[in-house]
C-alpha positions as CSV (number, residue, x, y, z in Angstrom):
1,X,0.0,0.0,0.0
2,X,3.0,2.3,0.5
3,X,4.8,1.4,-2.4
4,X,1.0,2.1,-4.5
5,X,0.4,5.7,-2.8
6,X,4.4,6.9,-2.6
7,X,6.8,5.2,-4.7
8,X,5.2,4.3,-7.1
9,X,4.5,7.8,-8.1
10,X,7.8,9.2,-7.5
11,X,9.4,6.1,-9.4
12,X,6.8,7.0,-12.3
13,X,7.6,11.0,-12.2
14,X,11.0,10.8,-12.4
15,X,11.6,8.6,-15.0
16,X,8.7,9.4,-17.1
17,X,10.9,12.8,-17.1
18,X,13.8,11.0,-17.7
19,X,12.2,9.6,-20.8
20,X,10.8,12.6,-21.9
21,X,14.2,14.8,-22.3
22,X,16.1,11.6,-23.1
23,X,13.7,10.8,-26.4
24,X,12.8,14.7,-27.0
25,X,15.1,14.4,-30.4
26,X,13.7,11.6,-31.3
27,X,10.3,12.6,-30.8
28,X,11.2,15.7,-33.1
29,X,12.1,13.3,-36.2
30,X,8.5,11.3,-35.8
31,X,6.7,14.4,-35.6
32,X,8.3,15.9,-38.5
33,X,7.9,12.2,-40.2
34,X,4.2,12.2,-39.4
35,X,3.2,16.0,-40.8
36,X,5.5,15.3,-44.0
37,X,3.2,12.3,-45.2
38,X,-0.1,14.1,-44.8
39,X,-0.1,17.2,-43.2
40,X,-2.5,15.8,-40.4
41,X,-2.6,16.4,-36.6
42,X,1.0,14.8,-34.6
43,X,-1.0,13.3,-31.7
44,X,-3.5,10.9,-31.4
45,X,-5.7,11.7,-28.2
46,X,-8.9,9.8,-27.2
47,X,-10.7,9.5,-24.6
48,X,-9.9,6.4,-22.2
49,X,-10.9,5.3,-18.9
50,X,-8.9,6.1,-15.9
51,X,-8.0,5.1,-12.1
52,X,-12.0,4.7,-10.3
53,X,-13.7,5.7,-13.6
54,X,-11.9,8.8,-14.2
55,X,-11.9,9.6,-18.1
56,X,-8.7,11.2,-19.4
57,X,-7.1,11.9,-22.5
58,X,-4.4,9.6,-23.9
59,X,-1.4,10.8,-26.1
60,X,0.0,8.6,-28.9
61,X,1.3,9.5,-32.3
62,X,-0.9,9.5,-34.9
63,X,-0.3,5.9,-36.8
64,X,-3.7,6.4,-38.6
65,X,-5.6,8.6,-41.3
66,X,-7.3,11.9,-39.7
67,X,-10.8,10.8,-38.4
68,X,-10.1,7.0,-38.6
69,X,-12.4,6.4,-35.6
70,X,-15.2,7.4,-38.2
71,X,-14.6,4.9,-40.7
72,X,-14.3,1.8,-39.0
73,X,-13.5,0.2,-35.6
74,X,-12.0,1.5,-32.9
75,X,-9.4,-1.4,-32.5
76,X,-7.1,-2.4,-35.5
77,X,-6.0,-5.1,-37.2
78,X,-2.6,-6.1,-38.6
79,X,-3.5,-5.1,-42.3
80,X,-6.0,-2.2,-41.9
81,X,-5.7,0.1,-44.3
82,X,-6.5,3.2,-42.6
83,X,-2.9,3.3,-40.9
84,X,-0.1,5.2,-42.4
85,X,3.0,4.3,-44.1
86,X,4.8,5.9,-40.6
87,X,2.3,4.4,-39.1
88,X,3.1,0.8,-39.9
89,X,6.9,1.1,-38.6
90,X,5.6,3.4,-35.7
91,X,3.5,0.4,-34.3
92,X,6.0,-2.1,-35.5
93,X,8.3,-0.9,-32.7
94,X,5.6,0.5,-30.3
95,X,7.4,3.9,-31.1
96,X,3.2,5.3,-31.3
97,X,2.9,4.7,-27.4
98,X,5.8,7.0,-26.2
99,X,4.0,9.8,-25.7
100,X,2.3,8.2,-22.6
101,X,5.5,9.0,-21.1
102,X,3.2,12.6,-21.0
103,X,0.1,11.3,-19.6
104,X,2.8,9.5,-16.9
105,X,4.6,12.3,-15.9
106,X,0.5,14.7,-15.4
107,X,-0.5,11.9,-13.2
108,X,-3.2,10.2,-15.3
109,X,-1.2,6.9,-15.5
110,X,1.9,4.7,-14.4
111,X,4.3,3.4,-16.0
112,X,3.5,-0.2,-14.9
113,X,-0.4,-0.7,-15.1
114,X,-3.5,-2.6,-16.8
115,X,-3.4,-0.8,-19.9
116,X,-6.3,1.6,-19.9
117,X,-9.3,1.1,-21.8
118,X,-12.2,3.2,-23.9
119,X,-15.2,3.2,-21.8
120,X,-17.7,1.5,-24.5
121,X,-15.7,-1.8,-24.1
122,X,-14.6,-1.5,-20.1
123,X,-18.4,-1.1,-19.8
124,X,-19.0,-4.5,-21.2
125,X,-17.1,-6.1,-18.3
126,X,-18.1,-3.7,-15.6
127,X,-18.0,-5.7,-12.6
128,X,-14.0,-6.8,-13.2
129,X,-13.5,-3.1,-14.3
130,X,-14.7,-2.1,-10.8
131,X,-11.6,-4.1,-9.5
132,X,-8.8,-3.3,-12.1
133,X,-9.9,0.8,-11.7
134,X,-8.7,0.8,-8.1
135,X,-5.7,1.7,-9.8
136,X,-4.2,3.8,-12.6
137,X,-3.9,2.4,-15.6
138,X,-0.3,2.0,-17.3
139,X,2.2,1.8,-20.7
140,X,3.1,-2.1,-19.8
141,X,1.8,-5.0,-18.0
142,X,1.9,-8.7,-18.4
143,X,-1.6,-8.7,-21.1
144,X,0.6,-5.8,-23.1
145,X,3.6,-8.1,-23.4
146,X,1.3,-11.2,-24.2
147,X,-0.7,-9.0,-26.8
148,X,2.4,-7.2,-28.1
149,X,1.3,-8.5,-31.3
150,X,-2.1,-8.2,-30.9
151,X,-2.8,-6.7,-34.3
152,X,-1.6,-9.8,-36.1
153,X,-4.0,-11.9,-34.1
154,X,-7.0,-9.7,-34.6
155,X,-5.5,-9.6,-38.8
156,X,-7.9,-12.7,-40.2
157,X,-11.1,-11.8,-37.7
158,X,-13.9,-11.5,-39.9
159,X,-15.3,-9.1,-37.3
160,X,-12.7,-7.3,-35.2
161,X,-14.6,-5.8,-32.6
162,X,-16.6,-8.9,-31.9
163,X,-13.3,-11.1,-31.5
164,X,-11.5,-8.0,-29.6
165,X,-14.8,-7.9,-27.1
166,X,-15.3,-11.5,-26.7
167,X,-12.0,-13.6,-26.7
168,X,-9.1,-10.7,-26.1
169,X,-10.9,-8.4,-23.5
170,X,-11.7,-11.4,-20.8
171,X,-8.0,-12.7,-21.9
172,X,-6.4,-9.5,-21.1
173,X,-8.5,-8.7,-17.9
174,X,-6.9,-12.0,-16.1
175,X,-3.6,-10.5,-16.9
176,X,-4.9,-7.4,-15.2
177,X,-5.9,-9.2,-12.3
178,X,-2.7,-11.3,-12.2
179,X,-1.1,-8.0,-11.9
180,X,-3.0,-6.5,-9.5
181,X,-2.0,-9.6,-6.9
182,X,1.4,-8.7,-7.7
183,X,1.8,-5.6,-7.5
184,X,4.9,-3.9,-5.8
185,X,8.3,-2.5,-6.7
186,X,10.5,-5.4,-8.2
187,X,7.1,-6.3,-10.2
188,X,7.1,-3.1,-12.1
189,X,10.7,-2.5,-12.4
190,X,10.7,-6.5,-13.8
191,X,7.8,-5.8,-16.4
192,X,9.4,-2.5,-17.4
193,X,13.0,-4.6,-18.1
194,X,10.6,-7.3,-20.4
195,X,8.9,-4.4,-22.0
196,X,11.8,-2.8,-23.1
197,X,14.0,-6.1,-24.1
198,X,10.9,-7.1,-26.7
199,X,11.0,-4.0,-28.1
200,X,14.6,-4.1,-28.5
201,X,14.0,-7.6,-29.7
């Protein structure tokens, strides 16, 4: 309970920081990458669910076309065309989900966490939603390192949404839960090590 109310935030400002001014050149390039090919908007922000219900505002670089939310579903599949050349090499090496490092560092999430959710499918699985929102949602855990690929698995679903809802969701919540009995210091910084190995990987 310490580590959760102390710690844990200290360990996620300071290198969330870290990050930030470490990867701020690099950040640069992909921004100027992303307005070259189209013109369109840097960041990708939509809403998600938050610690106890709490909506916020997630940062990611865009991977997809403006408006993309409007023209199909609102998870993705390995060959969908409405992401971007960048796109496709930004989500190949996860590069698209540094900019949590931003929603890390205001407060909104940890490093380490159940990886947070849009409300319209957390909804559908309220009662274990009640549980995993007890605390803030996070870049890594053990269901993002299963699904680090989840795109490929979702690539031949006939409907994506319906195989996302009903076969990945309740996978992914147990990893939540799995989590949340482990929780603590040498579990984070022994998630964050994996994380950053299968990217390198």
């Amino acid at each position: 309970m310490l580590y959760q109310k102390y710690m844990k935030r200290l360990m996620d400002f300071t290198l969330s920081l870290i990050g930030l001014i470490f990867l701020f050149p690099f950040f640069t390039v992909i921004a100027l990458l992303i307005k070259l090919e189209d013109g369109g908007s840097i960041f990708f922000r939509q809403e998600r669910v938050g610690q106890n219900w709490k909506p916020f505002k997630i940062f990611k670089f865009r991977t997809m076309v403006e408006n993309a939310e409007k023209l199909g579903a609102l998870v993705t599949k390995g060959n969908d065309p409405r992401v971007t050349r960048i796109g496709k090499f930004l989500r190949k090496y996860k590069l698209d989900e540094f900019p949590q490092l931003i929603n890390v560092l205001k407060g909104d999430m940890s490093l380490v966490g159940p990886r947070p959710e849009v409300y319209k499918y957390a909804e559908k699985y309220k009662d274990d939603y009640d549980q995993i929102l007890k605390v803030k949602p996070g870049i890594t855990d053990y269901a993002a390192l299963e699904y680090i690929d989840e795109e490929k698995i979702l690539e031949n679903a006939d409907n994506t949404e319906k195989v996302y809802i009903e076969r990945v969701l309740p996978e992914k919540i147990e990893y939540y839960k799995k989590y949340l009995k482990n929780i603590g210091f040498f579990t984070d910084l022994k998630l964050i090590l994996r994380t950053l190995l299968r990217i390198i990987r």
